[in-house]
N, C-alpha and C positions, 0 to 999 in steps of 0.2 A: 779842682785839679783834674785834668785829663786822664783816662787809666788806660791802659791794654790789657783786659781782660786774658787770664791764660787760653782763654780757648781758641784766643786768636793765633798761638803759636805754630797748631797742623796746619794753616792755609799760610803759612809763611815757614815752611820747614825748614831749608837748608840756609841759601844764602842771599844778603843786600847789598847794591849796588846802588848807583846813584846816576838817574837819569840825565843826560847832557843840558847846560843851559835853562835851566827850569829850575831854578831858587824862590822860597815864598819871602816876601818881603817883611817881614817879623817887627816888633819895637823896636825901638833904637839900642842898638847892640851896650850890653854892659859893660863890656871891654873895650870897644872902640873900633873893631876889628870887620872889616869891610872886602867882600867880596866882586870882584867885576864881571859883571853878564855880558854875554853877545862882545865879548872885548873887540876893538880894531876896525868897527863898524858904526857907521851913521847913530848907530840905537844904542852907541854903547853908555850903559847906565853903571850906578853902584849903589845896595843895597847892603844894607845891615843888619849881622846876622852875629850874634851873641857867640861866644868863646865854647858855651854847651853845641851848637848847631856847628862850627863849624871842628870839634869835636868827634863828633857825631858822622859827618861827614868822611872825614880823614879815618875814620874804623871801617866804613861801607865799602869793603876791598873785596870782595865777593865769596870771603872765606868765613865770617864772622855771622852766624844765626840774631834772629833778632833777641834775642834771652842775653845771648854774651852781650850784642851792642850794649843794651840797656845796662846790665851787672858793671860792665866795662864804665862806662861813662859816669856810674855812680859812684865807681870807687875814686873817677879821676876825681870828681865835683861833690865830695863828702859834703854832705850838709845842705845840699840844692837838689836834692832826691825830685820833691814837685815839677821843678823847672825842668827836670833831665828827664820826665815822663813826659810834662806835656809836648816837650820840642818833638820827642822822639813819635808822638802820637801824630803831631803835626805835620812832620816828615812823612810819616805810611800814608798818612790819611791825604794826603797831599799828591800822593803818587811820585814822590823824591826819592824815598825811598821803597826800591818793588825788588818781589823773590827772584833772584839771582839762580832759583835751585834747576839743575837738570831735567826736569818736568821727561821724568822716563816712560809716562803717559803719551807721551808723543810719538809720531813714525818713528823707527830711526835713522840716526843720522839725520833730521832734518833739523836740532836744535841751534847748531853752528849757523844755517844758513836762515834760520826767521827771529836770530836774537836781538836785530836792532828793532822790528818789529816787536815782538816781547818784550820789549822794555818800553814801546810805545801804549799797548796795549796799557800794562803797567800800566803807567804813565798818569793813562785817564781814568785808574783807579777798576779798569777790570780784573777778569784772574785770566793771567795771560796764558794758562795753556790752554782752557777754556775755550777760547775765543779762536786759539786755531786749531783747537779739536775741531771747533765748529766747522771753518775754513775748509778743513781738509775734508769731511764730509758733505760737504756741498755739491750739488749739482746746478748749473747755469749756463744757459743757453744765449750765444752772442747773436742778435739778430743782424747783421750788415756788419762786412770785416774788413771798413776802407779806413779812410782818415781816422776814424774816431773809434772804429771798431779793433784794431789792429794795435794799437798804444793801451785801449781797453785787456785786450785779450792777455797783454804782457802785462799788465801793473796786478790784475786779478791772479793769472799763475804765478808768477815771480813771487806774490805773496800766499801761496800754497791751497789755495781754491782746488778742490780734489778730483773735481768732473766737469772739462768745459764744452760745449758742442758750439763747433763755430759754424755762422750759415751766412751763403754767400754764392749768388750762383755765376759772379763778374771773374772775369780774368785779370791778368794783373796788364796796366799799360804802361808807357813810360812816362805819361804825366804824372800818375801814382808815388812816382820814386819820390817824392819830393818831401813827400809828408806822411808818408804811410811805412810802418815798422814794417823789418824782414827781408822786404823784398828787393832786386838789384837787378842792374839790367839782363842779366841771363833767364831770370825768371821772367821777362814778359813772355805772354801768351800761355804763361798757368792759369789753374784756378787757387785766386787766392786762397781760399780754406787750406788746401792741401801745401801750399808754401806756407802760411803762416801756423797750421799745426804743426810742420815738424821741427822749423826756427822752437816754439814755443816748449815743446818738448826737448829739443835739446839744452834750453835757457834753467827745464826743470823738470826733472825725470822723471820726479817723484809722483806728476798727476798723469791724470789721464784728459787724452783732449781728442775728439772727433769731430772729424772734418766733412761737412755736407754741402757741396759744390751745387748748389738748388737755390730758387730764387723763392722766396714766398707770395703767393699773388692771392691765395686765397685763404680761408681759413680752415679748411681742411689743408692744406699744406702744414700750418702749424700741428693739426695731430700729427701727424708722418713723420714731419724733421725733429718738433720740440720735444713731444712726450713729455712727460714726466720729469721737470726741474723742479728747483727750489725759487728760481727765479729767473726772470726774462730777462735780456738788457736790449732794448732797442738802440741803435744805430746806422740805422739806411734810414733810408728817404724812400725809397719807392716801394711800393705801387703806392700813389696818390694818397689812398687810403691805408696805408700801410701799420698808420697809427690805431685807425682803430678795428682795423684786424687782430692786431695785438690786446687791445683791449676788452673785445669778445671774446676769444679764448682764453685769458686771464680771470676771466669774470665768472665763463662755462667750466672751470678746471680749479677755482680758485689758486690759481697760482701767480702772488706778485709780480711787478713789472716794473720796469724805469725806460725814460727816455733820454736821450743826449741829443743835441745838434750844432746846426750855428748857424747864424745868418750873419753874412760878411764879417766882418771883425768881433760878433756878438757870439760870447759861446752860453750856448743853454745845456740844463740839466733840470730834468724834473716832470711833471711829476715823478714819484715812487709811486704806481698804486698798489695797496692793498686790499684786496676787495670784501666788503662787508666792514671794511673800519675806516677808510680814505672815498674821495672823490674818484666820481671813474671818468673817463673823455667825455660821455656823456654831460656831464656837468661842466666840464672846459667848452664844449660847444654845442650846447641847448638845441630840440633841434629843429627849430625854425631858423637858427644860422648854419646849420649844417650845411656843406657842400651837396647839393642833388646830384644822386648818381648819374643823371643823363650828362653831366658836365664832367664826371670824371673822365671820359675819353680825351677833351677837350683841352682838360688840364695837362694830362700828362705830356700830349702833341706839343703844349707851348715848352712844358719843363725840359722837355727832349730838345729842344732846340735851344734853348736858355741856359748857357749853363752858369751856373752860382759861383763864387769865385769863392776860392777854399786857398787857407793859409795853417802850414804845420803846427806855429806856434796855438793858433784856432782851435783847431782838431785838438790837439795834445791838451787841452786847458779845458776841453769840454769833457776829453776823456777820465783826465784826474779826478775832476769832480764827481762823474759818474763810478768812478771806480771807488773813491773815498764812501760814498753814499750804499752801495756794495758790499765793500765789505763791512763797516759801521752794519747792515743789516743782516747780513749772514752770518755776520759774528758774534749777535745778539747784542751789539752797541747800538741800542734803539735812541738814547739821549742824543745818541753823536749824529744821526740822519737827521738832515735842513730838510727835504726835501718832501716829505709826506705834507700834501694838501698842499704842494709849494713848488712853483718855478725858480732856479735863480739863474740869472743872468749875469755874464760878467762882461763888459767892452773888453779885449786884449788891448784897443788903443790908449782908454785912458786910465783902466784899468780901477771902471768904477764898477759895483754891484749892485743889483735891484734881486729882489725877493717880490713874487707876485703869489698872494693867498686863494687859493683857490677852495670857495666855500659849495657843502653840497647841493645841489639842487631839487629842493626839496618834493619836485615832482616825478624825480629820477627815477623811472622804474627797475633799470639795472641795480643802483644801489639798495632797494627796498629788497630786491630777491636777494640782495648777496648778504646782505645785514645776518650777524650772527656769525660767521665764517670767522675762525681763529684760525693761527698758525702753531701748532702746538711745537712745531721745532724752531721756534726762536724764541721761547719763552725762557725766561734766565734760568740757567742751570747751576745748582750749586756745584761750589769748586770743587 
């Protein structure tokens, strides 16, 4: 029989609630008694969940401590004490049921507006104020604020990321409007930083967000605009090399990094590097396949004339993912990041997935010098 140990009850102090649509599928109910998931939908299924669980469920009203659940439920079901622990152990442990409590640990006033979030958290069985203590203590730096960078900037402050610098040295045009958050036709001929910091600030008061109207072409640029983050997020494309710019200052600073992009209807995300524990570009492109720098003038002349065809839904699909992978890392949700040592790709047309492993290279010298380098501020923190 399953137990909950009393000590469990101070990281579970106040109150349960019951996350949406997310039932475990249990033995075949005693009583006969059948709940419907995802109702009115393609997927909609029915599971069977025993007269203690759906019991159990019906007390989870966000007033009831986990001690009364249990007391409660044992007085309903005299004589099935075992069954009314283990359901109830499988419920927490399941992330069905997650603390409902005020978490006065938090800014204030910010728990009204990150509680569907906090139940998500929940959910995957973190401790959800934890995770956006973490958030809101974060520093992160957006490197390119168009298609991908702009749906990025919102999905990371919306969900309370505490310091963002956006870097971007383009103006806004009116092909932009199409696909890119914020801006409207009054805003052409800004610099997008400064329309998209104050859109983003007003979306969320609560962080802080600075705006660097600069293009990065070199890698002393990234000392100047980046400093001192927690984490890079690439999304531009230029200068040619722009990736592994990023990658040498990531590497000289130990400070992690991610990429997004897309090619035509393909949206990518990935790597995450982590340097001294992950694959650095180095290893994506060995370097007798490396592009010679005599050819990057050459490159850039075609890509300037060429332009790539870029679709919202694209951008927005490369973004989420890069943001999902973001915050899963800043928030010490390291299980929940695909993305370390990993490409994924997703087609928007047909909306199939590929995952490309990217193993080290074991002649890599950037990774032999970074080896040993930890993150001490992502390491799990007790609740």
């Amino acid at each position: 029989m399953a137990t909950l140990p009393d000590d469990i009850y101070p990281l579970l102090p106040a109150y349960l609630q019951v996350t949406a649509a997310r039932l475990i599928q249990p033995e075949p109910a005693r009583f006969g008694l059948r709940l419907a998931a995802f109702p009115s939908t393609p997927y909609e299924t029915s599971v069977e969940v025993s007269a203690v669980t759906l019991f159990l469920l019906s007390l989870a009203d966000g007033r009831r401590t986990l001690r009364e659940c249990r007391e409660r439920v044992c007085e309903e079901f005299a004589g099935l004490d075992g069954a009314c622990e283990d359901e109830l152990c499988a419920l927490v442990e399941r992330g069905i049921l997650v603390d409902a409590s005020t978490h006065p640990e938090l800014m204030p006033g910010t728990r009204d507006r990150y509680a569907r979030h906090l139940l998500f958290y929940g959910s995957v069985g973190a401790h959800a104020p934890s995770v956006q203590r973490r958030l809101q203590n974060a520093r992160v730096a957006i490197v390119g604020v168009g298609g991908i960078g702009t749906w990025l900037s919102f999905l990371l402050g919306a969900a309370g990321v505490g310091h963002i610098k956006l870097i971007d040295g383009d103006l806004i045009e009116e092909s932009n409007l199409t696909r890119q958050l914020y801006f409207t036709p009054h805003d052409i001929g800004k610099p997008k930083v400064d329309v998209a910091r104050q859109s983003l600030l007003n979306i969320n008061p609560s962080i802080t967000c600075e705006s660097l109207p600069r293009s990065i072409l070199h890698e002393s640029d990234m000392d100047e605009l980046v400093g001192d983050v927690d984490l890079v997020l690439l999304s531009g494309d230029t200068p040619a090399n722009i990736h592994d710019i990023v990658d040498c200052y990531s590497y000289r600073r130990h400070i992690p990094w991610s990429a997004a992009g897309y090619a035509h209807a393909i949206a990518v995300c990935g790597p995450l590097v982590a340097p001294g524990r992950t694959a650095c570009r180095g290893c994506m492109m060995p370097q007798d396949e490396a592009l010679p720098m005599r050819d990057l003038p050459l490159i850039s002349e075609i890509n300037r004339r060429f332009q790539v065809p870029s679709f919202g839904s694209v951008n927005g699909l490369a973004a989420s993912m890069q943001a999902k992978e973001a915050l899963a890392w800043l928030g010490g949700l390291e299980h929940l990041v695909q993305t370390l040592d990993a490409v994924v790709a997703m087609d928007a047309l047909t909306l199939r997935s590929t995952v490309t492993r990217i193993p080290h290279a074991p002649t890599c010298d950037r990774c032999r010098r970074a080896s040993g380098q930890v993150f001490p501020r992502f390491e799990e923190a007790a609740p």
